[in-house]
C-alpha positions, -999 to +999 in steps of 0.1 A: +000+000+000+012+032-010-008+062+007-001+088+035-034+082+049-062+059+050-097+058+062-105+025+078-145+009+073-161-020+088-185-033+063-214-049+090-248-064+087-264-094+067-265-105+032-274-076+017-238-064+030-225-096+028-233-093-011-256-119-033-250-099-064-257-124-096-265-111-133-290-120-158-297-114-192-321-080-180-294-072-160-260-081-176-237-057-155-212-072-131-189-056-101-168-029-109-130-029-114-116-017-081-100+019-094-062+019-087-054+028-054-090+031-039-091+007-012-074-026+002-092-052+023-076-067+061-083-102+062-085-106+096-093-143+102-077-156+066-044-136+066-042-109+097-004-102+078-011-080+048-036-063+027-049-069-007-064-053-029-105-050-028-126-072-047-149-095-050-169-113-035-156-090-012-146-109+025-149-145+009-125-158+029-131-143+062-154-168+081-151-176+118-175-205+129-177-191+164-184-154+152-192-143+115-193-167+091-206-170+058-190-200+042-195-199+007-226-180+003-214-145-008-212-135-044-208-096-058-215-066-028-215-032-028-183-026-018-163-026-045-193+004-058-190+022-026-152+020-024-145+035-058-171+064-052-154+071-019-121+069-030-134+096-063-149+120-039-121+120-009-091+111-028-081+092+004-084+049-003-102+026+021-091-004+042-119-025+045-128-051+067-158-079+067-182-084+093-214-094+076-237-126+084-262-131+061-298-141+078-286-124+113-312-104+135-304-073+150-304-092+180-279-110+172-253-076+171-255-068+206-228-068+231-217-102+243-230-122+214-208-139+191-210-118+160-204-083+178-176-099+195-161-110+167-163-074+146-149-058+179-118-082+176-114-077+140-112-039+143-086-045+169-067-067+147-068-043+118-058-016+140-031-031+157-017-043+120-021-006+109+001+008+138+027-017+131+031-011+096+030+024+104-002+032+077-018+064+094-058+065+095-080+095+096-112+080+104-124+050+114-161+039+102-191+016+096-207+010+066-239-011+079-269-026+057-293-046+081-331-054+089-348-075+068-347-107+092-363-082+117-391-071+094-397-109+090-401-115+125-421-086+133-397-064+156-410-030+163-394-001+151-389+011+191-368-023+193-346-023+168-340+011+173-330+007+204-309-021+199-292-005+172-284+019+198-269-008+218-248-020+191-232+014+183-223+023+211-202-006+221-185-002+186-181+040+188-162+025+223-141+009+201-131+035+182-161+038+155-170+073+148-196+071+124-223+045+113-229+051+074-265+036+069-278+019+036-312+016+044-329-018+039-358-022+005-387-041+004-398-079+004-406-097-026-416-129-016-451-144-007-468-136+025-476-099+037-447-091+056-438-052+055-406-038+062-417-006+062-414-007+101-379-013+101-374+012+075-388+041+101-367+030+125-336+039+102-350+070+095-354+077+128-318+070+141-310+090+109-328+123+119-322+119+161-287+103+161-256+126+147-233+094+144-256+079+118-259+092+086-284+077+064-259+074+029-290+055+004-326+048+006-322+033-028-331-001-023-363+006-013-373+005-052-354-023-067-385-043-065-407-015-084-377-013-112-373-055-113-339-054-094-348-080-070-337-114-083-358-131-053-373-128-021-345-110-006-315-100-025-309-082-054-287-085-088-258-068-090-264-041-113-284-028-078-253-036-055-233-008-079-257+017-077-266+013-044-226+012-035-220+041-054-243+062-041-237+057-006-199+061-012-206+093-029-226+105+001-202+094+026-176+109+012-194+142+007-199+138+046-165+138+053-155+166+032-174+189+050 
């Protein structure tokens, strides 16, 4: 890595984070080429010793059976989308780490469970690396995308809102000092399940909390525009506008 500074993100939530981009013949584009220079990943559980390059599917490797782990499941995310617009709007690159469980509850983030735990010691890893190779960081972050198991079960928007709470704040004690939020779409299965709820709730901690800044609401109509390539998840062509968007927004945050 060649750069005077860097601006560190956790990359947190479920599989919308953890990325099921696909194409199809509607929807033929794939993941972006990483721009030179924009952003490396720490691979804190596969190989704690280096960085490489982003891409994808981005934190493949890095699955812990007691903490986060998504074994072969992920395919294209936003990352690689989000990185590049960052990168473009900052000029400063991105080390990026995994912490994404596909399926999890909010619930299942808080402190003392296994999966908080677990993105708590791979943000001390990375930042113990980073001090010993000497590679300065401005800002540490959070890029989180999370909720849909929650509409499922029903959780009230005054729950996960306070459990998000919960969550953050064990991780800005660790050193996170911003949560960049891609809000969650809409189902597109059988059933009448509405995550509308949960969607109100992000809004919420959007307008009342200054650590969270709400950076896309975007996927909210991928199932209007026939994004959506099942009940849940969406094809990639969604993942890079989604990504890029919310990179561009972050990064005009920071620039302020």
């Amino acid at each position: 890595m060649k750069a005077e500074r860097a601006d560190l993100f956790l990359f947190m939530g479920q599989s919308n984070m953890a990325g099921r981009g696909e194409t199809c013949a509607a929807w033929p584009e794939g993941a972006p080429a990483l721009l030179e220079g924009a952003g490396w990943e720490f691979r804190a559980v596969s190989d704690p010793t280096r960085l490489y390059p982003i891409g994808e599917p981005f934190g493949v490797n890095e699955n812990r059976p007691d903490g986060i782990c998504e074994a072969v499941r992920k395919s294209g995310s936003m990352v690689t989308a989000f990185v590049n617009a960052y990168y473009e709007g900052t000029g400063v690159p991105v080390i990026g780490v995994s912490a994404s469980k596909g399926g999890s509850r909010i619930r299942e983030w808080q402190p003392g469970t296994p999966m908080l735990t677990d993105a708590a010691n791979r943000l001390a890893a990375v930042k113990t690396f980073l001090a010993e190779t000497s590679i300065p960081i401005r800002h540490i972050f959070m890029l989180w995308c999370q909720g849909e198991s929650d509409g499922n079960a029903g959780v009230t928007p005054e729950q996960y809102q306070a459990e998000f709470e919960n969550m953050l704040d064990f991780m800005e004690e660790r050193g996170v000092e911003r949560c960049f939020l891609v809000q969650i779409g809409c189902y597109n299965g059988p059933g009448a399940v509405d995550y509308g709820p949960i969607r109100q709730a992000q809004e919420v901690l959007a307008g009342t909390d200054p650590r969270v800044i709400m950076v896309s609401r975007s996927f909210a109509s991928m199932k209007e525009r026939g994004l959506m390539k099942d009940s849940f998840h969406y094809y990639q062509a969604a993942y890079n506008e989604v990504g890029t968007e919310a990179g561009k927004a972050a990064a005009e945050y920071v620039r302020k």
